[in-house]
VMD Tcl script that builds the backbone (N, CA, C; Angstrom):
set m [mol new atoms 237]
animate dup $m
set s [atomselect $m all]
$s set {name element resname resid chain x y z} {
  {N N UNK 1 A 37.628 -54.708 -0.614}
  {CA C UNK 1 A 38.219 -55.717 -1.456}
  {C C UNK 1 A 39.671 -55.382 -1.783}
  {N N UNK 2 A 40.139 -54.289 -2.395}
  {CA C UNK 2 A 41.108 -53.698 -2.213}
  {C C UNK 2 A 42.423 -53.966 -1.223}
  {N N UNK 3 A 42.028 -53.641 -0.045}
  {CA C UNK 3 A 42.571 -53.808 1.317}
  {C C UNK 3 A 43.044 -55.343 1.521}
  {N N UNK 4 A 42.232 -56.488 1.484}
  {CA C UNK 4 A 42.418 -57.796 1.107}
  {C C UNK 4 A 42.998 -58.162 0.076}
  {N N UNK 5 A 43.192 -57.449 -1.162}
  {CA C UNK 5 A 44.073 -58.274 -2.260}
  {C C UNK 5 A 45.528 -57.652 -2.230}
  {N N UNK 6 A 45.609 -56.433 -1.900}
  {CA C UNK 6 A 46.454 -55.939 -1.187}
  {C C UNK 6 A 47.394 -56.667 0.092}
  {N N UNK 7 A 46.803 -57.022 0.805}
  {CA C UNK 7 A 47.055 -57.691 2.176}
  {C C UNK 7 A 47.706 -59.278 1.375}
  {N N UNK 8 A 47.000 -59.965 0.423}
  {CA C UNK 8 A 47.554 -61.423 0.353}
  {C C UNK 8 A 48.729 -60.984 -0.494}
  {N N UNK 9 A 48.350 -60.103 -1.463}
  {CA C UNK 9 A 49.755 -59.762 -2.448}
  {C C UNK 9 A 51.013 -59.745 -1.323}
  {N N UNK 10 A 50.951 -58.916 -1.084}
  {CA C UNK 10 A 51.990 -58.304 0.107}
  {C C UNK 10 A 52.725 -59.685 1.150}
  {N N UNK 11 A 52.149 -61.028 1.354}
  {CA C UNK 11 A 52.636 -61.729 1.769}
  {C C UNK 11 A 53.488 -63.169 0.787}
  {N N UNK 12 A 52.834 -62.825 -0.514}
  {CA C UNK 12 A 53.492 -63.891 -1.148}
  {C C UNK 12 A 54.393 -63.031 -2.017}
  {N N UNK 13 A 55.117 -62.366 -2.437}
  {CA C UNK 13 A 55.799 -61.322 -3.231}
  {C C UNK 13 A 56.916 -61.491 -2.191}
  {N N UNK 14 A 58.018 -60.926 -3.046}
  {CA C UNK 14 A 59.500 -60.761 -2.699}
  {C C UNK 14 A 59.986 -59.399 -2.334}
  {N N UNK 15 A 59.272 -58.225 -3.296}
  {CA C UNK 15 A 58.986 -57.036 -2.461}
  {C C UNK 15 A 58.081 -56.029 -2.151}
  {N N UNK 16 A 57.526 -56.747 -1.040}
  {CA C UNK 16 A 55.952 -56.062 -0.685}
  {C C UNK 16 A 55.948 -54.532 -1.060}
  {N N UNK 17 A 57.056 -54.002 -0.987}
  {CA C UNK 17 A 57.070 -52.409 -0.895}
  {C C UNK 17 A 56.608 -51.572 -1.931}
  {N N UNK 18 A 56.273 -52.372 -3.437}
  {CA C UNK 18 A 56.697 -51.981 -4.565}
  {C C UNK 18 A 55.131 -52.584 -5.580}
  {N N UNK 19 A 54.353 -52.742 -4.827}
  {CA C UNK 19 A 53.074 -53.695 -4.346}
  {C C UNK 19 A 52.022 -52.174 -4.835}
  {N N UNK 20 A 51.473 -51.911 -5.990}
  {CA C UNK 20 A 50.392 -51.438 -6.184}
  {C C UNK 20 A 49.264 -51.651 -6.494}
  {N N UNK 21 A 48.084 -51.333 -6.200}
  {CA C UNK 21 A 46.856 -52.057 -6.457}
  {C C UNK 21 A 46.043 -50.681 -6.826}
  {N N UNK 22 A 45.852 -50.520 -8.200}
  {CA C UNK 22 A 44.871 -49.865 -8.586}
  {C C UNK 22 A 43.166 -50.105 -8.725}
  {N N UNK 23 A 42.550 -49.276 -8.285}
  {CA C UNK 23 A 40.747 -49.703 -8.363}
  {C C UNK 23 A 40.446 -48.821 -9.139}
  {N N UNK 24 A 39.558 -49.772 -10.200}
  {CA C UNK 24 A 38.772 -48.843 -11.323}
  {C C UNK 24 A 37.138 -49.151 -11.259}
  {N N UNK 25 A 36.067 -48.226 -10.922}
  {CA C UNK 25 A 35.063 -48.733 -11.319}
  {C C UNK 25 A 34.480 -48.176 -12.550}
  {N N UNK 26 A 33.802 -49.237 -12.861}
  {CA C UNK 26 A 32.960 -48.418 -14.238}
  {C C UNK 26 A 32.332 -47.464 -14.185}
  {N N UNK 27 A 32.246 -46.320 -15.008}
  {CA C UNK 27 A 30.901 -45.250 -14.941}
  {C C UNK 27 A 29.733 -45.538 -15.325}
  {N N UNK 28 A 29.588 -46.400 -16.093}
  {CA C UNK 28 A 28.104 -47.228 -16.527}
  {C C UNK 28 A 27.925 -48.017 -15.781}
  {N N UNK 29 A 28.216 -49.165 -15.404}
  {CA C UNK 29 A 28.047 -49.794 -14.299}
  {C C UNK 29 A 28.714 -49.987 -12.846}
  {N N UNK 30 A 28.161 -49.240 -11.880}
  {CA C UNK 30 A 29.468 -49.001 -10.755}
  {C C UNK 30 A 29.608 -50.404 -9.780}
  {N N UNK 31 A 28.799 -51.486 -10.291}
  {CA C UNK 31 A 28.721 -53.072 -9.408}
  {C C UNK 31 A 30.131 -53.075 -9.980}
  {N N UNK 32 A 30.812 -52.827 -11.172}
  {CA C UNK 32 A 31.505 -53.832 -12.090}
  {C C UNK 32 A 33.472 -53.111 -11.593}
  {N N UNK 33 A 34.229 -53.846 -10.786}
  {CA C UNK 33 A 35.300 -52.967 -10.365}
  {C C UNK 33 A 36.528 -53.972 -11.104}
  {N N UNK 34 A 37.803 -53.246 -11.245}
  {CA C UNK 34 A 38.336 -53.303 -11.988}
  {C C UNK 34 A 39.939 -53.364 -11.426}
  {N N UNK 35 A 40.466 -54.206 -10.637}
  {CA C UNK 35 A 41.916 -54.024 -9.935}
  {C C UNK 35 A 42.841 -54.205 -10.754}
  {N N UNK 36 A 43.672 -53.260 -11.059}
  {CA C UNK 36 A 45.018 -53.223 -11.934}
  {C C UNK 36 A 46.343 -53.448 -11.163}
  {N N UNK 37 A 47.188 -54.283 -10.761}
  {CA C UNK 37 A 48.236 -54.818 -9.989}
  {C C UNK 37 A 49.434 -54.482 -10.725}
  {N N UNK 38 A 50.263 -53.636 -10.179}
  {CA C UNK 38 A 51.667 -53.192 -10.613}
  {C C UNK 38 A 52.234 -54.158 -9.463}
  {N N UNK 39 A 53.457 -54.429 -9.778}
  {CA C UNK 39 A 54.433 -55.037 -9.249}
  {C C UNK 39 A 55.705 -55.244 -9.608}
  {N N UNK 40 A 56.837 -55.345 -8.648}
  {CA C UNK 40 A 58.161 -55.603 -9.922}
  {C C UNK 40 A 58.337 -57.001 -10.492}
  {N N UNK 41 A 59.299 -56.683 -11.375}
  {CA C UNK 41 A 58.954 -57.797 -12.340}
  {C C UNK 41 A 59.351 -58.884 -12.149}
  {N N UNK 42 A 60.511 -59.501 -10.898}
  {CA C UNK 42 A 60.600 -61.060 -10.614}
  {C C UNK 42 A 59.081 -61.080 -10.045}
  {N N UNK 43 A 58.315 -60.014 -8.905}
  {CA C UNK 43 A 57.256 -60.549 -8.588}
  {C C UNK 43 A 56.282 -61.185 -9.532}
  {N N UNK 44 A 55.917 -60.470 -10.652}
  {CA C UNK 44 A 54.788 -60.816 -11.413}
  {C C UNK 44 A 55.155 -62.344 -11.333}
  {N N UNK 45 A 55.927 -63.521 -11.895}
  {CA C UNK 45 A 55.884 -64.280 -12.339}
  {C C UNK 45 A 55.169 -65.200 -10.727}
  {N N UNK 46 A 55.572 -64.266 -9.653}
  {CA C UNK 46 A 54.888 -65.156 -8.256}
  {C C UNK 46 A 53.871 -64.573 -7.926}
  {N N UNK 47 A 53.020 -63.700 -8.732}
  {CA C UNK 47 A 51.515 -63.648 -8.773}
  {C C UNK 47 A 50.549 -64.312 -9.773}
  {N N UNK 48 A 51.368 -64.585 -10.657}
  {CA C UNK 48 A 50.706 -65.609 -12.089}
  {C C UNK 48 A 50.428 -66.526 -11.548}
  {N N UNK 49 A 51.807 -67.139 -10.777}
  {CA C UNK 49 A 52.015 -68.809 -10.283}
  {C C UNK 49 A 52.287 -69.614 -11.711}
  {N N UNK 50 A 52.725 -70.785 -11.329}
  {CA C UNK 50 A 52.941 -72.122 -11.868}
  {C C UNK 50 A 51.527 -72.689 -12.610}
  {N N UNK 51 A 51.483 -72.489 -13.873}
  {CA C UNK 51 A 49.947 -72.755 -14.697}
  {C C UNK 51 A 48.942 -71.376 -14.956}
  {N N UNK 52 A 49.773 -70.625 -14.071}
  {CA C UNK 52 A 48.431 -69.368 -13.773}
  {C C UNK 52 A 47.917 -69.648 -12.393}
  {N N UNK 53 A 48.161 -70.904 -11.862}
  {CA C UNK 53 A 47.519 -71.293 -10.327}
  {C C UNK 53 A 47.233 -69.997 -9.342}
  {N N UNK 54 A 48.021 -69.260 -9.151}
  {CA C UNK 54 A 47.829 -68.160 -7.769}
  {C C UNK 54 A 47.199 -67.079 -8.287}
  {N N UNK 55 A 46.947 -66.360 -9.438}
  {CA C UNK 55 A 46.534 -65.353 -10.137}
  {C C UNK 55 A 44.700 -66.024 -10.298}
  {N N UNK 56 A 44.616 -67.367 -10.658}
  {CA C UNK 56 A 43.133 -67.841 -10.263}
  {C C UNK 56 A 42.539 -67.904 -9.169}
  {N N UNK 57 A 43.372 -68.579 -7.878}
  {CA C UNK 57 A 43.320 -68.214 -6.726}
  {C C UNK 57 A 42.657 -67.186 -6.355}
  {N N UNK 58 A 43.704 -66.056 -6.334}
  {CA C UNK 58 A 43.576 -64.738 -6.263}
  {C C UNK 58 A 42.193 -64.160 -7.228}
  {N N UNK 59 A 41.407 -64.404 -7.803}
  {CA C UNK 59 A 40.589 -64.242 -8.713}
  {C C UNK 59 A 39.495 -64.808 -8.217}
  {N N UNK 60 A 39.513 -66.155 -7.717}
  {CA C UNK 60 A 38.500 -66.358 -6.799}
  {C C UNK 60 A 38.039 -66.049 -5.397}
  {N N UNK 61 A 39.135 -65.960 -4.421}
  {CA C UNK 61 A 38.529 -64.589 -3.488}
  {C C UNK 61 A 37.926 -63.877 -3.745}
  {N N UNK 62 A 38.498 -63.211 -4.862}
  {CA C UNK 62 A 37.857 -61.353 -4.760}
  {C C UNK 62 A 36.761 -62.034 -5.637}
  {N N UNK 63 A 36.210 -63.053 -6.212}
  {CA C UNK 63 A 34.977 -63.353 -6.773}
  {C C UNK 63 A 34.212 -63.802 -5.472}
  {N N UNK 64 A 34.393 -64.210 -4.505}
  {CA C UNK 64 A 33.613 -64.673 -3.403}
  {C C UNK 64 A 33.665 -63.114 -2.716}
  {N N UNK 65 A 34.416 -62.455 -2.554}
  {CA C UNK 65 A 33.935 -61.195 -1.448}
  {C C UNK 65 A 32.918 -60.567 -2.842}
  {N N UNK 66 A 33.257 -60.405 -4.299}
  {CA C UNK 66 A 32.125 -59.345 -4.719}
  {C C UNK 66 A 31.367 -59.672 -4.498}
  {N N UNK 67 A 30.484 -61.071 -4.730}
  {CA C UNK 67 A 29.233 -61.867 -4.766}
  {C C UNK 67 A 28.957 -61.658 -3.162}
  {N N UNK 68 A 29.344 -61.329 -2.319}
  {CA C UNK 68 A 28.787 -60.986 -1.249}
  {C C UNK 68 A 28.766 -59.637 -0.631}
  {N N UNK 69 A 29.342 -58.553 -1.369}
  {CA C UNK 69 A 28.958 -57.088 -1.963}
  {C C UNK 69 A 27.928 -56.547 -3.380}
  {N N UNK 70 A 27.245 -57.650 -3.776}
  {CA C UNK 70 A 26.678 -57.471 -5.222}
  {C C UNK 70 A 27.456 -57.007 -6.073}
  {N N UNK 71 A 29.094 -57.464 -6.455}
  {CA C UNK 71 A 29.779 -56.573 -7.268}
  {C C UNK 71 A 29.943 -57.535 -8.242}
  {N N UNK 72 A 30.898 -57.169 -9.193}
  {CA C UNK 72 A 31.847 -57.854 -10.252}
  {C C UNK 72 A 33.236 -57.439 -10.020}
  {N N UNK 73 A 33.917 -58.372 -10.197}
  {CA C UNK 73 A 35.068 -58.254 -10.383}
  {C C UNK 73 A 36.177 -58.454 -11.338}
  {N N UNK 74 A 37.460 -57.496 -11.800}
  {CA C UNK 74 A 38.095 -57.967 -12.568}
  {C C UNK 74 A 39.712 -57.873 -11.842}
  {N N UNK 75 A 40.374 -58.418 -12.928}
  {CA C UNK 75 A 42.255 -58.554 -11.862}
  {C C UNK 75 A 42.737 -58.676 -13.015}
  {N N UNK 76 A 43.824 -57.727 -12.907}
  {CA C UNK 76 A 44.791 -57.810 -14.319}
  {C C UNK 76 A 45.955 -56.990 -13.450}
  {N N UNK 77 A 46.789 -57.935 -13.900}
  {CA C UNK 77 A 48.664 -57.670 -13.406}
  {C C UNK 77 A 48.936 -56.719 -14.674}
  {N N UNK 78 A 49.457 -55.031 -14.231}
  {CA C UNK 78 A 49.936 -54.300 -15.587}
  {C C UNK 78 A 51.334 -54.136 -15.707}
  {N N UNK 79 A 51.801 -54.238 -16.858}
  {CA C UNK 79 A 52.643 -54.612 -17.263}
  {C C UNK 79 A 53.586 -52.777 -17.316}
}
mol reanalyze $m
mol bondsrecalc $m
mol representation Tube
mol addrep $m
């Protein structure tokens, strides 16, 4: 999952290079994973999108690949 949110970040961003994707899973529950997205900061506003649009997007993929890994998923851009 990782590898894939990684991969779409990296094509809509201004500088892929600068593009981190942290994975956290829970210790109580290890279904439940946790992606923390660094990026620079004109990017963030073109991972939010217009309404939040691309950051839901992006939220629903990785909700269609967990549900077909038995996982959970979470996505948070850190600041």
């Amino acid at each position: 999952m990782k590898d894939l949110l990684v991969m779409i970040l990296k094509q809509i961003v201004n500088y892929p290079d600068e593009i981190e994707v942290e994975e956290q899973v829970d210790e109580n529950d290890p279904t439940f994973v946790k992606f923390l997205i660094n990026a620079n900061n004109e990017d963030r506003g073109i991972i939010i999108g217009k309404k939040g649009h691309t950051i839901a997007a992006l939220r629903d993929v990785l909700s269609i690949k967990a549900v077909r890994e038995n996982k959970k998923v979470r996505l948070e851009i850190v600041d």
